[in-house]
N, C-alpha and C positions, 0 to 999 in steps of 0.2 A: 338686647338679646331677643331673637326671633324664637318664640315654641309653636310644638304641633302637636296638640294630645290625638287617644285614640281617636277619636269622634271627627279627626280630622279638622278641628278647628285651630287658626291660628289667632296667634297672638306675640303682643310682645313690649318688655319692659327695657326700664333701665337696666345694667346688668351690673346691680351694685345692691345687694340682698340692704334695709335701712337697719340693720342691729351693727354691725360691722364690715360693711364694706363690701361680702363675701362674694364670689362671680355665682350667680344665678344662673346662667349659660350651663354650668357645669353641676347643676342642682337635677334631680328628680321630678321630671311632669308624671303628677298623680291626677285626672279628668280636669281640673280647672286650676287648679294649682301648682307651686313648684315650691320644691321643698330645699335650701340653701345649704349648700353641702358641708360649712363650716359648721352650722353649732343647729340643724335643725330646724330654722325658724320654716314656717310654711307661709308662703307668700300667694294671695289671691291673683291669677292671671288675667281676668277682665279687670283690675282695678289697680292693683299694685300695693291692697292691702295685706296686713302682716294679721294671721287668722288671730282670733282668741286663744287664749291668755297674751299673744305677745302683741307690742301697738309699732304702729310707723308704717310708714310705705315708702314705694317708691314710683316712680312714675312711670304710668300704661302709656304706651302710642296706640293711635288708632290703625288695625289693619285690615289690609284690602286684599285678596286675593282674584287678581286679574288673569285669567289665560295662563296661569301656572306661575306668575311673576305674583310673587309677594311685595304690597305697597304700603309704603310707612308713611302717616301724617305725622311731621315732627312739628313740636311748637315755634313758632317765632323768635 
């Protein structure tokens, strides 16, 4: 899942919130975070961690925005 807070920065994760599964895609961008529309978790968007009190992540890509094309380094 690709986001874009106000600040105009992107970013982007796995699209699978780690408490259950949930699509993050369809979560709430609050300035650096996204918040998992099933049960609340808030998910850190430079890291893909899961904020205090709850624990887990999921996985950040690196991104690049080029000439308007949004660029994803995915892992090997």
């Amino acid at each position: 899942a690709v986001f874009r807070n106000r600040s105009d920065e992107v970013f982007a994760l796995r699209d699978k919130c780690p408490h259950m599964g949930g699509p993050l895609s369809q979560g709430i961008v609050s300035g650096r975070q996204v918040t998992c529309p099933l049960h609340n978790w808030c998910i850190g968007l430079t890291d893909g961690q899961a904020l205090p009190q709850d624990e887990g992540e999921t996985p950040a890509y690196e991104v690049q925005v080029d000439d308007g094309r949004v660029l994803l380094r995915l892992p090997a």
